[in-house]
C-alpha positions as CSV (number, residue, x, y, z in Angstrom):
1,X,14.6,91.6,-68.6
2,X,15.7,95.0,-66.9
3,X,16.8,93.6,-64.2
4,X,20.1,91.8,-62.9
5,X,20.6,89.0,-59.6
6,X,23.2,88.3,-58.0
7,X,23.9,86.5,-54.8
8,X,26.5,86.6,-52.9
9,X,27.7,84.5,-49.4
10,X,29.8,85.4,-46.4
11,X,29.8,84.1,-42.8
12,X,30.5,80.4,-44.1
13,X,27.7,80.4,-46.5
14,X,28.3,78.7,-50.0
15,X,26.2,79.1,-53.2
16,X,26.7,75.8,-54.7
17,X,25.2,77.0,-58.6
18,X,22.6,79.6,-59.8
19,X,23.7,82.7,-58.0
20,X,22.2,84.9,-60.9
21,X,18.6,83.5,-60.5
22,X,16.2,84.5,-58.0
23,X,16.3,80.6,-56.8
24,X,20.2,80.2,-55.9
25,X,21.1,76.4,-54.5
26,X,23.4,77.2,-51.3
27,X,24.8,74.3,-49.4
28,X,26.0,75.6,-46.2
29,X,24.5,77.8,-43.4
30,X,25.7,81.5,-43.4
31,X,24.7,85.0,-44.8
32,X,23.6,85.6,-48.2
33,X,22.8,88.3,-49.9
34,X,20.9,90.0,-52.8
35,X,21.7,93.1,-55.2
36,X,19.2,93.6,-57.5
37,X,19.9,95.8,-60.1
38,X,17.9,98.0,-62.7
39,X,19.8,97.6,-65.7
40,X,18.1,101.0,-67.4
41,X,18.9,103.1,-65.0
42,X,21.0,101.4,-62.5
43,X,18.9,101.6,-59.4
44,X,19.8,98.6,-56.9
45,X,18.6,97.9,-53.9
46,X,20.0,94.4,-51.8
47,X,18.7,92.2,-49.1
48,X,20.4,90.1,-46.6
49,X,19.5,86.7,-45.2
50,X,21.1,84.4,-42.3
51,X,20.4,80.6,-43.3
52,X,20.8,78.6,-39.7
53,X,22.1,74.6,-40.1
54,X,19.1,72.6,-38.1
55,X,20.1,69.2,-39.5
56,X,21.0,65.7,-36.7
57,X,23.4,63.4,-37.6
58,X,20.8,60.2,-37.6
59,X,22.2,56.8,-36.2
60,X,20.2,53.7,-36.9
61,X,21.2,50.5,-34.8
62,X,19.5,47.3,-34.5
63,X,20.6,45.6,-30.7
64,X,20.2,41.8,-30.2
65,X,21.1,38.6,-31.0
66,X,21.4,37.2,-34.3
67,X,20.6,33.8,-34.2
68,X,17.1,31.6,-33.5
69,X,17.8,28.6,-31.4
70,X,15.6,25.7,-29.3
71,X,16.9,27.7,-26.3
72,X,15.7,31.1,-28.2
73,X,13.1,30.5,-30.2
74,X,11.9,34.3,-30.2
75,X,14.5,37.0,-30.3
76,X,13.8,40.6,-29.0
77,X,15.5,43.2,-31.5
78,X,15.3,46.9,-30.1
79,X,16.6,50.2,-31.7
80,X,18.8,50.7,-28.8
81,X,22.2,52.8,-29.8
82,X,19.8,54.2,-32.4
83,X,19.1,58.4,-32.2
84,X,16.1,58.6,-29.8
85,X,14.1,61.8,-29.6
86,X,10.3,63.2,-29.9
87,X,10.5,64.0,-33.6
88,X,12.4,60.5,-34.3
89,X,10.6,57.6,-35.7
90,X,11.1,53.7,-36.1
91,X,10.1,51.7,-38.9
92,X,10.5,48.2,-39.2
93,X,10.3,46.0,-42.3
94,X,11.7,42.4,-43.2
95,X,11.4,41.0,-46.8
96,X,11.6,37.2,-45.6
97,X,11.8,37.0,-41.7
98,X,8.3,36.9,-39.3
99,X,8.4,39.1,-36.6
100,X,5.9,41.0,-34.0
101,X,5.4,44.7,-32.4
102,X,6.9,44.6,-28.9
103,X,6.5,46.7,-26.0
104,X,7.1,49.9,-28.1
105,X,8.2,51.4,-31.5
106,X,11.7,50.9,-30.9
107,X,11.6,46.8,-30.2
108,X,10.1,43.8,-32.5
109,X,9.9,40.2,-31.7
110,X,11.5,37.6,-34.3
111,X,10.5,34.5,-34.9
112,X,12.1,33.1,-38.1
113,X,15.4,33.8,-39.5
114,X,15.4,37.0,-42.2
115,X,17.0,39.9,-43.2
116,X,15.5,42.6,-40.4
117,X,15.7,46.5,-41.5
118,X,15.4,49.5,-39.6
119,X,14.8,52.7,-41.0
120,X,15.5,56.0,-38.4
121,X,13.4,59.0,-39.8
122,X,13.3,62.5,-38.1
123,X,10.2,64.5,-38.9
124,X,11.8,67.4,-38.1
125,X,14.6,67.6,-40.5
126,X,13.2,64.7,-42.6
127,X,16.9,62.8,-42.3
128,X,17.1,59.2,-42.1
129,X,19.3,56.2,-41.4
130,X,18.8,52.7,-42.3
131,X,20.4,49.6,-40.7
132,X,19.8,46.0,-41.0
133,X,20.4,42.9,-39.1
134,X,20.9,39.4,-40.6
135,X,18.8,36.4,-38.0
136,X,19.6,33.3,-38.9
137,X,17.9,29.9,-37.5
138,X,20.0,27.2,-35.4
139,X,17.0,25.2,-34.2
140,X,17.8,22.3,-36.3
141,X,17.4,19.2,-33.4
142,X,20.8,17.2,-33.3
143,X,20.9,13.3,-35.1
144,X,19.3,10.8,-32.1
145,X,20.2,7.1,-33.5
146,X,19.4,4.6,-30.8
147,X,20.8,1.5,-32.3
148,X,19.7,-1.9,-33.2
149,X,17.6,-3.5,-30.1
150,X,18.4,-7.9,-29.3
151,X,17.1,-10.6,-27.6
152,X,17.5,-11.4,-23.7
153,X,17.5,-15.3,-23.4
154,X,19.0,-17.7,-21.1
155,X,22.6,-16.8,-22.8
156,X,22.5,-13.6,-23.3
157,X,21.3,-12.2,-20.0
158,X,22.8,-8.7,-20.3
159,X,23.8,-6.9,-23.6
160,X,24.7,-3.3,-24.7
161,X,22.5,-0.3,-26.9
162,X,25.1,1.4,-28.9
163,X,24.2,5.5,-30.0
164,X,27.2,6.0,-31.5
165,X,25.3,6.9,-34.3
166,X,24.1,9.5,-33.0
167,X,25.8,13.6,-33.3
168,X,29.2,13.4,-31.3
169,X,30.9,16.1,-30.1
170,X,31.8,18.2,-26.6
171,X,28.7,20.2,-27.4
172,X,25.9,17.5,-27.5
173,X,24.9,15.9,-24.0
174,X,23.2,12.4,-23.6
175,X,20.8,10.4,-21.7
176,X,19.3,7.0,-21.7
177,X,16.5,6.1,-19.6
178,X,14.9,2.7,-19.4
179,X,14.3,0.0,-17.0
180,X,17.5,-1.8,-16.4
181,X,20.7,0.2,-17.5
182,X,23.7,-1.1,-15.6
183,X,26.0,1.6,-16.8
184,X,26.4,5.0,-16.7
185,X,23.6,6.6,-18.5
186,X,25.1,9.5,-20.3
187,X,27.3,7.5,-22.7
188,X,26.8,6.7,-26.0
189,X,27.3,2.7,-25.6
190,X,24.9,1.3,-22.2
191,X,24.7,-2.3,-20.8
192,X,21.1,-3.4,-20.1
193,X,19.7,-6.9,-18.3
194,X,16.5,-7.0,-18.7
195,X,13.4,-6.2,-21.8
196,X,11.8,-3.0,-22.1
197,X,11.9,0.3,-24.0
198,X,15.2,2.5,-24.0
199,X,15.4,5.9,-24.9
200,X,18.6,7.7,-25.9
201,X,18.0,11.7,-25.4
202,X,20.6,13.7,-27.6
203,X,20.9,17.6,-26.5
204,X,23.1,20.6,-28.3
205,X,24.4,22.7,-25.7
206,X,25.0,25.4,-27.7
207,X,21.5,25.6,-29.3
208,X,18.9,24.0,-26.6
209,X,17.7,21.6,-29.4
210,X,16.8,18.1,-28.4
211,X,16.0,14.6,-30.3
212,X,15.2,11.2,-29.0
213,X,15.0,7.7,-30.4
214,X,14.0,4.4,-28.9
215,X,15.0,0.7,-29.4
216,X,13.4,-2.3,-27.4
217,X,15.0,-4.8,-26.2
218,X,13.0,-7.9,-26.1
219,X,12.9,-11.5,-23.9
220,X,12.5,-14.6,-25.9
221,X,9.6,-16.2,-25.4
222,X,11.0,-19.9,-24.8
223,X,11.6,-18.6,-20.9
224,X,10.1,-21.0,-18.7
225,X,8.0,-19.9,-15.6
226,X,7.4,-21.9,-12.3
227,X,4.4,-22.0,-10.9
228,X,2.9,-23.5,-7.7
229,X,-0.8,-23.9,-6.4
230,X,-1.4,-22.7,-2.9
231,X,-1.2,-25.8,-0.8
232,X,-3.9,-27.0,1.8
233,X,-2.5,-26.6,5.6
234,X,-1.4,-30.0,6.7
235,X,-3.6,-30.5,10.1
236,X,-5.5,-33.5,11.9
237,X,-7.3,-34.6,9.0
238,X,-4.6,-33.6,6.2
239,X,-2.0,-36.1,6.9
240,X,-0.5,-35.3,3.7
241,X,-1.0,-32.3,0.9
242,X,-0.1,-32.1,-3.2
243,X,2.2,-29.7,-4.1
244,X,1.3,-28.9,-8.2
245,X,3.2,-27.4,-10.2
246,X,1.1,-28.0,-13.5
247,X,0.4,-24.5,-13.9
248,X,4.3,-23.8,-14.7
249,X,4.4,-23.2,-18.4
250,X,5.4,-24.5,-21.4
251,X,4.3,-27.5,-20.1
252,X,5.0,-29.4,-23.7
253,X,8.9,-28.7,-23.1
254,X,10.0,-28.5,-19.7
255,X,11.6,-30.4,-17.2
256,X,10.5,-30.9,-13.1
257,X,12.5,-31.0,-10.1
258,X,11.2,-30.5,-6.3
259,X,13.6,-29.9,-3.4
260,X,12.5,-30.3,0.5
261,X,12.1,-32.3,3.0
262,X,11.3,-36.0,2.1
263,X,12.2,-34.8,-1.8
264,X,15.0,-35.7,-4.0
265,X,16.9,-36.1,-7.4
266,X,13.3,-39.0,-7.8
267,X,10.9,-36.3,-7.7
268,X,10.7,-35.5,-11.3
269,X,6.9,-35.1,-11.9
270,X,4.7,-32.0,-11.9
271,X,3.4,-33.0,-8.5
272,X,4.4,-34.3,-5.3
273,X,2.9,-35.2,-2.2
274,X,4.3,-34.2,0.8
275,X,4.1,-34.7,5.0
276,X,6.3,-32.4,6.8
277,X,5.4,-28.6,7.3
278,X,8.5,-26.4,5.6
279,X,9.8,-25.0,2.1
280,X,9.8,-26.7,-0.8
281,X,11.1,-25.8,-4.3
282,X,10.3,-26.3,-7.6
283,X,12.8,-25.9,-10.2
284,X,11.7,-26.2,-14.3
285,X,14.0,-26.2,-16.7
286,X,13.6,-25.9,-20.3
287,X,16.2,-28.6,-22.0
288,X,16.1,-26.6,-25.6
289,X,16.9,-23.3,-24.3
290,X,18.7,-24.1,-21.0
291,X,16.8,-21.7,-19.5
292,X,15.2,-22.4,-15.7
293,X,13.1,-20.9,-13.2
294,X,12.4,-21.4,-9.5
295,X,9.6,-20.8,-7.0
296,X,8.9,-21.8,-3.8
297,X,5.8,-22.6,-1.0
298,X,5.8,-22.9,2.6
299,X,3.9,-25.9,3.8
300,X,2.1,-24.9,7.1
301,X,0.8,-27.2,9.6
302,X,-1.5,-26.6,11.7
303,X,-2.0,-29.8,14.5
304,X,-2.7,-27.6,17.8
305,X,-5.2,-30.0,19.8
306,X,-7.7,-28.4,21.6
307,X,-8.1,-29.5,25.5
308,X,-11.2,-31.3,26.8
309,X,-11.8,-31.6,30.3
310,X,-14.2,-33.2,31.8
311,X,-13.8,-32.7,35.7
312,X,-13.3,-34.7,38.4
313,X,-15.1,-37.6,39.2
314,X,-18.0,-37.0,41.3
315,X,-21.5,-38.7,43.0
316,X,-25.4,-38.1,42.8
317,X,-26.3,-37.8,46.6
318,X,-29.9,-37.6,48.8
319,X,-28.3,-34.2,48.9
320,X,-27.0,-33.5,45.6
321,X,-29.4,-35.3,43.1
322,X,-27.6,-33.8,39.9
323,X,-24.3,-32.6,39.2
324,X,-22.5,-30.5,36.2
325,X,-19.7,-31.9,34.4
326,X,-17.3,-30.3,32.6
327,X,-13.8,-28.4,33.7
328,X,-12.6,-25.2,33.3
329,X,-9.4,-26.6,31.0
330,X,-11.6,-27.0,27.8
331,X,-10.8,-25.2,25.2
332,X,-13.2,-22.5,23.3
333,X,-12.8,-19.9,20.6
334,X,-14.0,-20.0,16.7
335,X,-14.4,-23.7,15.0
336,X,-15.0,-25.4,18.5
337,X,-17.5,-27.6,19.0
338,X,-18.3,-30.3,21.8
339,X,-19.9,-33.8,22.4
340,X,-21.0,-35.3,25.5
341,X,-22.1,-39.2,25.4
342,X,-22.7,-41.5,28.2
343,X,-23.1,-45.3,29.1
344,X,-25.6,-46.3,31.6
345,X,-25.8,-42.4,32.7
346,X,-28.5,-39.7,31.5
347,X,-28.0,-36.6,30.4
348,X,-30.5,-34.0,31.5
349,X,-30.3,-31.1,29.0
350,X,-28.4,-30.0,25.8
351,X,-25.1,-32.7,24.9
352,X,-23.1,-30.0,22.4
353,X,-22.0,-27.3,25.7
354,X,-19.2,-27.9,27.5
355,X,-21.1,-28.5,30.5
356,X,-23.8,-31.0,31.1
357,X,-26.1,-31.3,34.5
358,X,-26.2,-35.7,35.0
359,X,-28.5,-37.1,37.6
360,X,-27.5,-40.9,37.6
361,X,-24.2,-42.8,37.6
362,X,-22.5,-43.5,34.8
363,X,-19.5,-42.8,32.7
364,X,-19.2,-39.5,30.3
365,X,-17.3,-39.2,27.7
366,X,-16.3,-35.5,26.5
367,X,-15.4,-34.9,22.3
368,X,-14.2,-31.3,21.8
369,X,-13.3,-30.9,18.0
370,X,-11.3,-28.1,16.0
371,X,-13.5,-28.0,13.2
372,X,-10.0,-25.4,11.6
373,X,-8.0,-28.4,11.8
374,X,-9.8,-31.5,12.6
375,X,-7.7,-32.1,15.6
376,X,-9.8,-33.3,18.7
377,X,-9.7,-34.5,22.3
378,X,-11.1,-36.7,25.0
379,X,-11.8,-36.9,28.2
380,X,-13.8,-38.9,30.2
381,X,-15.6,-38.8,33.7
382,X,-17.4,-41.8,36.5
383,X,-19.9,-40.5,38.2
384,X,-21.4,-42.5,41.1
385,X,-24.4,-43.0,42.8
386,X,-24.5,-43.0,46.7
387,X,-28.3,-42.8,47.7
388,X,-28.2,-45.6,50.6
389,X,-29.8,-44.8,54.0
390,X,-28.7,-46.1,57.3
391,X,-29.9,-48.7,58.7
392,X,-32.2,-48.2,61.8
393,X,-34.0,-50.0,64.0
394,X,-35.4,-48.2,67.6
395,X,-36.2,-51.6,69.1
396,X,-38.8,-53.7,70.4
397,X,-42.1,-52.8,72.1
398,X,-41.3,-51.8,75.6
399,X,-44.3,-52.3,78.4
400,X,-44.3,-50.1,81.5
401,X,-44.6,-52.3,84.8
402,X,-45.4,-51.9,88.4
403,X,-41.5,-52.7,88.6
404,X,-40.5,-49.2,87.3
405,X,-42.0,-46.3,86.5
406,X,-39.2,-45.5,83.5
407,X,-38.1,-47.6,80.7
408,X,-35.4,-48.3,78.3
409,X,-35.4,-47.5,74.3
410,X,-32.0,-49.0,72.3
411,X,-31.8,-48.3,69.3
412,X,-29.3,-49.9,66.5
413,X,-27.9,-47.7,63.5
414,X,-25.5,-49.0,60.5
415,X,-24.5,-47.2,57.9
416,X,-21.2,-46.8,55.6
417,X,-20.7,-43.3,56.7
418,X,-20.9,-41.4,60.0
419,X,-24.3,-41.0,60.9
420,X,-26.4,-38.4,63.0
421,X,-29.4,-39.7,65.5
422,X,-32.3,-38.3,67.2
423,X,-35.3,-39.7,68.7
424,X,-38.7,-37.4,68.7
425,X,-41.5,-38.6,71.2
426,X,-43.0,-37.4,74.7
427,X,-41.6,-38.2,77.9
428,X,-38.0,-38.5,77.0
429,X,-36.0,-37.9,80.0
430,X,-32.6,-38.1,78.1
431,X,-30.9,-36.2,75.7
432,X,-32.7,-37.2,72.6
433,X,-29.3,-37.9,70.2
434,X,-28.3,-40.9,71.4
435,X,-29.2,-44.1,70.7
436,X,-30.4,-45.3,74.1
437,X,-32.6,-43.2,75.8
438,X,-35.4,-43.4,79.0
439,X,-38.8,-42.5,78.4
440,X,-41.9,-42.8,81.3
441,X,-45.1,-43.0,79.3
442,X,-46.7,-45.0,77.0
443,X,-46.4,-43.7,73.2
444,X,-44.5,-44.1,69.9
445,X,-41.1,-42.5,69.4
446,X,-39.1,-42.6,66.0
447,X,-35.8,-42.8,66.0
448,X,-33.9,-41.5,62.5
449,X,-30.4,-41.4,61.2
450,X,-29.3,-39.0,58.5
451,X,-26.0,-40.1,56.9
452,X,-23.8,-37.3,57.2
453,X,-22.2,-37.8,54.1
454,X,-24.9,-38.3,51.6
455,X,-27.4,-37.0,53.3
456,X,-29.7,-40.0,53.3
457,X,-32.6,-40.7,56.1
458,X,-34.4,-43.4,57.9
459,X,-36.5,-43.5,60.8
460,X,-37.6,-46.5,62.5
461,X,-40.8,-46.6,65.3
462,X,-40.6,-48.2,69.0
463,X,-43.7,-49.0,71.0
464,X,-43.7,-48.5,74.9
465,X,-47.0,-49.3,76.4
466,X,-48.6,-50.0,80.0
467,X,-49.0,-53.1,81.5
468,X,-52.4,-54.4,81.8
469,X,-51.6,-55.5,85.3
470,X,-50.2,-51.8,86.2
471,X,-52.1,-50.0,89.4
472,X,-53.1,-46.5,88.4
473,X,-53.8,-44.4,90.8
C-alpha cells in the first residue's frame, strides 16, 4: 500500500484500538484527526472531525404493589420513575404472570402472580434499561371450621357452636349469623337456643379474603305440641262447649292436663267440657322425654237477650175498630226474627213484624229470637173489646090535647161511660141536648146517645100525636 493512517484525539476524545486503519474505534466524544500519508513521496494531507456525546442515561422503574389479594385482585403497574420522553418506549413482557394494556404504554393491569419485566428503549440513541417486579398472590381464603352441630331437646335447651377450628389470629375477623345466637357474634365459641342453620364468616384483614362454613343445629323430634280446636261460643242454646285437644301430637305418648274454671288435677283426658266463659289451658307432656307444651283458648259467651215489647194494653172501640201492637223497646238488627200468636184474638195481617194491626180482644203473645245466639224474649199484651152502646129510650107516645097546646118528651140514657144527647125532630122549642124537652106538633123525634168514650150510638124514637077529640081551627 503507499499510503499510511494515523489517527490521532484531542479535546477529550479517546481512540480505544485501530488508529492506523481507516475504521479507528474511539470511545469518547472529542476531536480526531487524520494524516494521511504518501509513503513514495511523502505528500500528506489531514482531516479533522468533532464527535458530539448524544447518549441518555436510561432508567427503567416498575411502580406498584407487589402482591394480589381478595381486596386487590387486579394490580395496576405503571413505568412511573422510569425515563419518559417522545423517542422513549415501553415494553412489557412476563414469562408466567397474566396481565392487560391499561390506559397507555407506560401502565399494565395484573391479574396473577409472575415475574413482570420492563424494558426502557430510546429510539433515538437505541439505549435501553430493563427492570422487573416480582407479584406474588395472597388471595388464598382463610380456614372457616364451623364445628360439630347437636341436638335441642327438653334438656338441653341452649348449647354452644365452637370455630376454634377455624384461622386464629389479630388479623382474621369473625361473624356468626343464625337465628338464635345469645352471645356475642364475633367470637369464635357462640351460645344458641333454638334449631336452625349457623354460619361462621372468617375474614383476613390483611388480604380481604373471606370463607364460611355452616353447622345445623337440630330439635329432636320427640317435642310435644299442644293443640286446641276452636271452641263454639257458649250462648242460649250452648249451655256447654268441648274443648279438644286431640289434635296435640304424639298422641301415642303424651300426657293431658286442662286448667280453668271448673277444671282440675281430674281433668286428664284429651277433652273437656266446659260452662263458664274464660281461659283455659291445656298442658301435654311427654313422660319419655319430659318435654311439655302449653296452649290456651278463650271461651266466649255470648247470652245478650234481645228485648221484646209488646205495648200497652189497649181496646177495639166503635171508634177504633183495630189497633197495632208492638212497642218501640224491641229489639232489631241482623239474626232477629219475631212471632206474634194469640188466644181468642185475630191477627189481621203478617205474624213475623214487630207490629201487628188486631181487631178483636184477646191476649198476644210477642217471641223475638236471636237466631246468633238463640237467646229470646217474651212479652205479652190484653187487648179488650168495648163496643157497647148506651142505653136509650125517648119515651112513650105523647098525644096533644085541648088541655095544652105543648107537650113533654123524657127521655132515659144509661151507659158505663159519659154520654152525649140530642134529640132531632120539628117543633122543638128547647134546646135539643137534653134529655127532656117540649115539642108542639105532632111527629116522631129520635133521641140518640153517643158514648163519649167508645164512641158507640143508639137512638131511640118517641111518638107525639093529636088527640082525636082536639078542635082545630
Amino acid at each position: 500500500m503507499d499510503f499510511s493512517f494515523i489517527w490521532t484525539a484531542s479535546a477529550g476524545g479517546n481512540i480505544a484500538a485501530n488508529d492506523h486503519t481507516l475504521t479507528p474505534l474511539i470511545n469518547a466524544a472529542g476531536n480526531y484527526e487524520l494524516v494521511i500519508t504518501n509513503t513514495i513521496n511523502g505528500c500528506r494531507d489531514s482531516a479533522l472531525i468533532s464527535i458530539a456525546d448524544t447518549t441518555n442515561v436510561i432508567v427503567a422503574n416498575i411502580t406498584g404493589q407487589d402482591t394480589i389479594t381478595c381486596d386487590a385482585p387486579i394490580l395496576t403497574l405503571t413505568a412511573m420513575g422510569s425515563t419518559a420522553g417522545p423517542d422513549i418506549q415501553y415494553d412489557w413482557f412476563s414469562p408466567d404472570g397474566i396481565f392487560v394494556q391499561g390506559s397507555g404504554p407506560d401502565e399494565i393491569l395484573a391479574s396473577t402472580g409472575g415475574l413482570f419485566r420492563l424494558i426502557v428503549t430510546d429510539n433515538f440513541t437505541e439505549c435501553t434499561d430493563t427492570t422487573y417486579l416480582i407479584v406474588v398472590n395472597n388471595d388464598t381464603p382463610p380456614n372457616a371450621e364451623a364445628g360439630q352441630g347437636f341436638m335441642l331437646d327438653c334438656e338441653t335447651v341452649q348449647g354452644s357452636l365452637d370455630g376454634s377450628l377455624s384461622d386464629q389470629g389479630t388479623e382474621f375477623e369473625y361473624s356468626w349469623t343464625g337465628p338464635c345466637i345469645l352471645s356475642a357474634p364475633d367470637a369464635l365459641q357462640i351460645t344458641v337456643n333454638c334449631p336452625g342453620l349457623y354460619q361462621l364468616e372468617v375474614r383476613d384483614l390483611q388480604t380481604g379474603c373471606v370463607a364460611t362454613d355452616t353447622v345445623r343445629v337440630t330439635q329432636s323430634s320427640m317435642q310435644p305440641n299442644a293443640v286446641i280446636g276452636t271452641p263454639m261460643v257458649l250462648n242460649c242454646v250452648n249451655q256447654t262447649v268441648l274443648l279438644d285437644g286431640a289434635a296435640s301430637s304424639p298422641a301415642d305418648s303424651i300426657t293431658y292436663q286442662w286448667l280453668g274454671t271448673g277444671l282440675g288435677s281430674a281433668d286428664t283426658t284429651h277433652s273437656v267440657v266446659v260452662s263458664a266463659p274464660g281461659l283455659y289451658t291445656l298442658i301435654v307432656n311427654n313422660p319419655y322425654t319430659q318435654c311439655a307444651d302449653t296452649t290456651t283458648v278463650t271461651v266466649v259467651q255470648n247470652r245478650i237477650f234481645p228485648t221484646a215489647d209488646a205495648g200497652p194494653d189497649t181496646t177495639v172501640t166503635c171508634l177504633r175498630t183495630s189497633v197495632v201492637l208492638g212497642g218501640p223497646g224491641t229489639s232489631s238488627g241482623p239474626g232477629i226474627v219475631y212471632e206474634w200468636i194469640t188466644g181468642g184474638g185475630s191477627i189481621t195481617g203478617p205474624a213475623d213484624v214487630p207490629n201487628i194491626d188486631v181487631d178483636t180482644s184477646g191476649v198476644y203473645v210477642l217471641f223475638v229470637t236471636d237466631t246468633l245466639n238463640g237467646c229470646a224474649d217474651t212479652a205479652l199484651i190484653s187487648v179488650s173489646l168495648d163496643q157497647a152502646p148506651p142505653f136509650v129510650n125517648a119515651g112513650p107516645m105523647v098525644v096533644i090535647d085541648c088541655a095544652s097546646d105543648a107537650v113533654t118528651l123524657n127521655g132515659m140514657v144509661n151507659s158505663a161511660h159519659p154520654t152525649a144527647v140530642s134529640w132531632t125532630g120539628n117543633c122543638i122549642l128547647t134546646p135539643s141536648d137534653q134529655l127532656s124537652i117540649q115539642v108542639d106538633c105532632a111527629g116522631d123525634f129520635i133521641l140518640t146517645a153517643v158514648d163519649s168514650v167508645n164512641g158507640c150510638v143508639r137512638s131511640d124514637t118517641a111518638n107525639v100525636a093529636f088527640s082525636p077529640f082536639a078542635l082545630f081551627a
